[in-house]
N, C-alpha and C positions, 0 to 999 in steps of 0.2 A: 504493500500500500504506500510506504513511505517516497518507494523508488517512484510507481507513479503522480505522485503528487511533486515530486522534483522535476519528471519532464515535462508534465505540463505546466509547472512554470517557470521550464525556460525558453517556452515558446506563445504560450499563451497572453504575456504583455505587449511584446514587438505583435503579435497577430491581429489583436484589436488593434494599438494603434496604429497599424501598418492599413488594417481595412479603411479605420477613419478618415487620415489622412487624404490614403490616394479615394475616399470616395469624395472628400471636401474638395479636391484637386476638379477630378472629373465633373463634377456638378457648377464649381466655376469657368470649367471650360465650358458648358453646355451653357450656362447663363451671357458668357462671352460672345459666343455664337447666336444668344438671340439678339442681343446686345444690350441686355437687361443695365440697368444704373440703382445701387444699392444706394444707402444713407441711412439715415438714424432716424425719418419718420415714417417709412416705408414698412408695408407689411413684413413678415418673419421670413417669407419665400424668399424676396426680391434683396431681402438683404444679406441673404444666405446665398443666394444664385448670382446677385450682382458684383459690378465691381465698385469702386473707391471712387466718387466723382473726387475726391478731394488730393486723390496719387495720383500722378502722371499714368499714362499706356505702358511705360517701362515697369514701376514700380508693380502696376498691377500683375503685369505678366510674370514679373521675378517672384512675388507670393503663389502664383499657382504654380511655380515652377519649384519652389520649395516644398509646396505640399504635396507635390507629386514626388520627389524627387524624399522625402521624408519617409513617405507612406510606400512607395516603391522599395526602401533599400530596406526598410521593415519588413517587407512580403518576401524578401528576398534573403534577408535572416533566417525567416522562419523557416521557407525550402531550405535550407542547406544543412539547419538543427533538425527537421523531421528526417533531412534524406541518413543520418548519420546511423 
């Protein structure tokens, strides 16, 4: 019992946040593509899907690019601890 409850958590923290991440990533990029504009009086969707009227096009793209790039190397952890 002990042994399982070690491997599952050395994989099970990177796994959520690896799924969250890259899902926050992809749904900014989807919100990009509709060309949705977040802000602070905007419904929960629009502010979760949109971007930063208040960052540059740069800025915004470097945070989705992080949260991919966060969530990705987490999904990529965890293949490499299951595959062991």
């Amino acid at each position: 019992m002990i042994q399982v409850i070690s491997d599952i958590a050395a994989w099970l923290p990177a796994a959520i946040v690896g799924t969250t991440f890259t899902l926050f990533g992809l749904i900014k990029i989807y919100g990009f593509s509709r060309g949705i504009v977040g802000g602070g009086c905007k419904p929960m969707s629009q502010r979760v899907c949109g971007s930063c009227p208040s960052w540059s096009r740069t800025v915004n793209n470097c945070f989705v690019a992080l949260f991919l790039v966060i969530g990705l190397a987490n999904l990529a952890y965890v293949a490499w601890i299951v595959s062991q």
